[in-house]
N, C-alpha and C positions, 0 to 999 in steps of 0.2 A: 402246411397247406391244408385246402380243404376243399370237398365236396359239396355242389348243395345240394340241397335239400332238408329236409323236415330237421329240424333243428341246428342248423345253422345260422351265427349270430350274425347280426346285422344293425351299423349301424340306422336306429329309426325301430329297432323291434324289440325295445322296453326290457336287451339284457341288461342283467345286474351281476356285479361280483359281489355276491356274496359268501364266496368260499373260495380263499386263493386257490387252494390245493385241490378243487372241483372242474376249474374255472378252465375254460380252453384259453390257449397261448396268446390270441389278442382281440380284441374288438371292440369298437369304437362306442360306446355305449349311449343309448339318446336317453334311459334311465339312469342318472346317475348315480355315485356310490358316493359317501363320504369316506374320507382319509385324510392322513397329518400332511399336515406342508410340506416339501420337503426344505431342510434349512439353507438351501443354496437357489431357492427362488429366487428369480433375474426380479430387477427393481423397475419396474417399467407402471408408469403411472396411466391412466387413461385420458388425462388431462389432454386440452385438444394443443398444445403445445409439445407437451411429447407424444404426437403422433405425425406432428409435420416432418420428422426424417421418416419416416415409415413410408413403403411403396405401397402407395392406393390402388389395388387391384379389378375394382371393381369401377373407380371414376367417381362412385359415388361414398367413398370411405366406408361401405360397406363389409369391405374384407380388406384388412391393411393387413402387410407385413414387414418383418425386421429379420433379414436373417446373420444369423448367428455360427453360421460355417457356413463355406461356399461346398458344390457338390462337384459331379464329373459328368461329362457324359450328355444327351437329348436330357428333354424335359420331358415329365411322367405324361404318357398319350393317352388322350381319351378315354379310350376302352380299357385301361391298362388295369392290372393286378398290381397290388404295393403291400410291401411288407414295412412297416414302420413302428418309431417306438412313441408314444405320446402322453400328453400331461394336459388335462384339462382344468382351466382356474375359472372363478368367477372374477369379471372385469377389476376387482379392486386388488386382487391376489389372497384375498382372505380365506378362500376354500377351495380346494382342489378336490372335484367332482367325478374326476374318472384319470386313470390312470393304466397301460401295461409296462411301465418301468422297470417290474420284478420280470419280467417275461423274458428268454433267455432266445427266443427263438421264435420271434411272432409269424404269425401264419399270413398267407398271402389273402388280400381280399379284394374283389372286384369293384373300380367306380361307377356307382350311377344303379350297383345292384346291393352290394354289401356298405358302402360308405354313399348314404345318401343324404348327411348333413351340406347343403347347398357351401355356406361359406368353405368349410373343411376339402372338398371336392377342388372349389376354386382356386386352393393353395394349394394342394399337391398338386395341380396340374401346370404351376411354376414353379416344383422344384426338382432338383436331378437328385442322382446319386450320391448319397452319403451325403446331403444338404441336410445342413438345421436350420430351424424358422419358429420365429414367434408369430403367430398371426390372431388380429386382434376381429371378433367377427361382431358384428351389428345385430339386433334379435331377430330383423329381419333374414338373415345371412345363417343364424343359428337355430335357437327355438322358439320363435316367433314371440308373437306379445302373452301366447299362456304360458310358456316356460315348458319348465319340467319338474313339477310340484314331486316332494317336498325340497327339494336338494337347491334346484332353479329359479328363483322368483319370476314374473311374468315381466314380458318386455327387458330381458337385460341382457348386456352388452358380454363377451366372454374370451377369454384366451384361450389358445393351443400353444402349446411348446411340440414339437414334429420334425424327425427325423427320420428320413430317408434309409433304409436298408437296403431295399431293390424293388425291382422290377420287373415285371415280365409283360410284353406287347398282350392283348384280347386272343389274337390265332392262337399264339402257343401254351395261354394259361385254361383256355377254353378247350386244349385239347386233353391239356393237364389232367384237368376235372373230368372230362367224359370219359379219359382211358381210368384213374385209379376208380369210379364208380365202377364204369365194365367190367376191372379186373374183383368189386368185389361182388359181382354179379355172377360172375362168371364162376366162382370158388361153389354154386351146389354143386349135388353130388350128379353125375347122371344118369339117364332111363335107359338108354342103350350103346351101347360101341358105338353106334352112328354119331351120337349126340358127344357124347367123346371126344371122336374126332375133330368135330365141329368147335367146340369148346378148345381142345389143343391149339386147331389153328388160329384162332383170336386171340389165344393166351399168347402164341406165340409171336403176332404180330402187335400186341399191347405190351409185351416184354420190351419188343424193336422198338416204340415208339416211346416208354415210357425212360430205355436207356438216353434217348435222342434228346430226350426232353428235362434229364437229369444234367446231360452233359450243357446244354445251353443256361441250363440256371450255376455251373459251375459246379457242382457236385460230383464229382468223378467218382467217389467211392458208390454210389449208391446207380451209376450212372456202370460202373464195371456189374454189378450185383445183380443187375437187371440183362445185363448182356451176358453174362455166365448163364441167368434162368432160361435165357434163348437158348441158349448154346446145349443149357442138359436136355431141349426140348428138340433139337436138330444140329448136331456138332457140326456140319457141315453147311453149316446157313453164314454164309459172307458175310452181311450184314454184322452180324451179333459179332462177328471175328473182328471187322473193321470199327464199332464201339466199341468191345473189349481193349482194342490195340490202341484207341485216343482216349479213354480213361486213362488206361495205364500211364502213358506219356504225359499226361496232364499231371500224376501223381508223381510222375520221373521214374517210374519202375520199369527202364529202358529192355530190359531183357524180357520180361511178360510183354512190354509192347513190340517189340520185334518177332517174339513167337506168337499173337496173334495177327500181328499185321502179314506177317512169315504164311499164317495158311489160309488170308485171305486173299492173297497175291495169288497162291497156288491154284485154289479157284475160280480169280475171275483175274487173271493176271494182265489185259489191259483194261481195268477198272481206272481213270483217273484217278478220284479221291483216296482208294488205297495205295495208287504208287505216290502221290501227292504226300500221303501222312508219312510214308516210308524216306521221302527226301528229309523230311521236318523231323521226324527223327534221328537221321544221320548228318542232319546239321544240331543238333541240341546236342548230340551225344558226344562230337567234336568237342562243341564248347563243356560239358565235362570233361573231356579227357584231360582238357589246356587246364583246367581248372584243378585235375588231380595232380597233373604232371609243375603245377608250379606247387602244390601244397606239398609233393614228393621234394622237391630241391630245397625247399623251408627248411622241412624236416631231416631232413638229411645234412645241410649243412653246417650244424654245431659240431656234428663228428669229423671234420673236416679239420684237423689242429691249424694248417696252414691257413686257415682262413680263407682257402678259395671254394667257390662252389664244385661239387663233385659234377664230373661227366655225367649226366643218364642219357639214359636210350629207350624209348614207352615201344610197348606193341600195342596195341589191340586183337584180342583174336576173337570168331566168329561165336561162343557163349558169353562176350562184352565182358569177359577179361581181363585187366589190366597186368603185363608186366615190365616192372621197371628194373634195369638193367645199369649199376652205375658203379664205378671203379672210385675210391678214395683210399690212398696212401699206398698205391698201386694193386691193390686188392678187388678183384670182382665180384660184386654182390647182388644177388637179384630179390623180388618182391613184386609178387602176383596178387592182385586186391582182385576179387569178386564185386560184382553190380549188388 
C-alpha cells in the first residue's frame, strides 16, 4: 500500500519502469515501457468478428470485455482501492507496453485518483474478486488520438489482461493512508514532555486503528503487531486486548487468543463484541478438539492388533490442553498435546 503524496505513481503521471529492482510494487503506467511478450499470450484478434462475444461495456464498444476467470464477491465500488496484477498490449498483441507480472505484492491504488485511464477504470468497476479479464479499450477509452509516443502510436486501439487481488471500499482505504502518513509524522522527536504526551496518545490511537484496519484487509499478523504496539503503549487498553485476541484466532493461536480475550473481558466484562469473539472461539476450538480427537483414533488404531478401534476419552483443560486417555489390549495409556 501507499501514501500520497509527492511522489507517488499514478496512473496518467508519465511513470516508467525503468529499473525493476528501483521500481515500487505496481502501477499502472500512461508512459509506457517496452518488454518481450510473454509466450503464453491469449490469441484474441481485434477483428470486429472476434469482438461480438465480448461484453460491450460501454454501449458503444468503447470498452469491451472477455473474462477469463469468474471472481467472488460485490463489484469493485466507485471510490474503491484495488490491488491488481496487469499486462498491457497493443491492439494487434505484437507489443506489450507495461506490465507488474513480476510484482509479488502489488500496492493498493485509488480510482478516479491513482488509476485515471477512463477505459481501465470502467473495467474494474465490473469486476470482483479474484476475477480475470481481457478488456479491449478504443483510443478514445485509452490514450486518445496522440497516443503515448514513442512506445503508443496516435489514435490506437489497446488491451488489458487484469486481475483482480482485492479490495478495499474509499472509508477504510482513506483512513488507511491518513493513519500510516500520521504515523510517519508522528515518529519526530519531541520539544517537551507535553508534546510527548500528545504524540503517545495519537500513536496510541493510530496503533488501534491501524490493527482494525489490518484486521479487515485479512492480515492478522501485521493486525496482532499493531495491537501488541498498543498494548506496550497501555497494557490495560481493551481495545488493543480485543484485536490482539481476533488476530490471534484468525491465525488459530487459540490459547494467545483466549489470554487476550481472557483480559479484555476482565476489563470491560459486558463488552458485547468481547464476549461475542470469546463464544467464536469456544465454538472454533470445539471444532478442533473433534478434529484432533478423530486424528487421535487414526493414529492410534494400527496399534490396535485386533483391529478394533481403541476406547479414548479427550479432556480439555483451561491452558487448551489436550489429553487423551485410551486403553488397547487392556492397558491404559494417556497423551497430553499442547495448543
Amino acid at each position: 500500500m501507499m501514501a500520497g503524496g509527492a511522489g507517488q505513481e499514478k496512473l496518467g503521471a508519465g511513470w516508467q519502469d525503468s529499473d525493476s529492482a528501483s521500481t515500487p510494487t505496481w502501477a499502472l503506467a500512461l508512459t509506457p515501457t517496452p518488454g518481450p511478450i510473454p509466450a503464453s499470450t491469449p490469441s484474441l484478434s481485434l477483428a470486429s468478428e472476434s469482438l461480438q462475444p465480448l461484453q460491450d461495456l460501454t454501449g458503444n464498444g468503447g470498452v469491451c470485455k472477455k473474462q477469463l476467470r469468474p471472481g467472488t464477491g460485490q463489484p469493485v465500488p466507485p471510490s474503491a482501492s484495488v490491488a491488481v496484477k496487469y499486462s498491457g498490449y497493443l491492439g494487434n498483441w505484437n507489443k506489450l507496453f507495461c506490465s507488474n507480472g513480476n510484482s509479488k505484492y502489488p500496492r493498493l491504488m485509488k480510482l478516479g485518483k491513482d488509476i485515471t485511464l477512463w477505459g481501465l477504470e470502467i473495467g474494474l468497476l465490473s469486476m470482483t474478486k479474484g476475477e480475470a479479464a481481457l478488456f479491449v479499450l478504443t483510443p478514445e477509452y485509452a490514450y486518445g488520438q496522440r497516443g503515448c509516443p514513442p512506445s503508443i502510436p496516435p489514435n490506437t486501439t489497446v488491451i488489458f489482461k487484469v486481475e483482480v487481488l482485492d479490495f478495499i471500499d474509499s472509508e477504510e482505504c482513506d483512513a488507511f493512508f491518513e493513519l500510516t502518513h500520521a504515523l510517519s509524522v508522528l515518529g519526530h522527536r519531541p520539544s517537551s514532555k507535553a508534546e510527548q504526551s500528545q504524540i503517545n496518545a495519537s500513536k496510541l490511537l493510530l496503533f488501534l486503528n491501524l490493527s482494525l484496519t489490518y484486521l479487515k484487509l485479512e492480515c492478522a499478523d501485521r493486525a496482532l503487531k499493531y495491537g501488541e504496539l498498543a498494548l506496550e503503549m497501555d497494557q490495560g487498553n481493551a481495545k488493543a486486548l480485543f484485536r490482539c485476541g481476533q488476530a490471534c484466532l484468525y491465525m488459530r493461536e487459540y490459547s494467545k487468543s483466549r489470554d487476550f480475550l481472557a483480559r479484555a473481558q476482565c476489563i470491560q466484562p459486558f463488552n458485547c463484541d468481547i464476549n461475542n469473539e470469546l463464544k467464536k472461539l469456544a465454538r472454533y476450538y470445539k471444532e478442533y478438539l473433534e478434529m484432533e480427537k478423530e486424528m487421535c483414533c487414526q493414529m492410534f488404531d494400527p496399534l490396535n492388533s485386533y483391529g478394533t478401534v481403541p476406547a479414548v476419552q479427550l479432556w480439555a483443560h483451561g491452558d487448551l490442553s489436550i489429553t487423551y486417555k485410551f486403553w488397547e489390549k487392556g492397558q491404559e495409556h494417556c497423551l497430553t498435546l499442547r495448543d
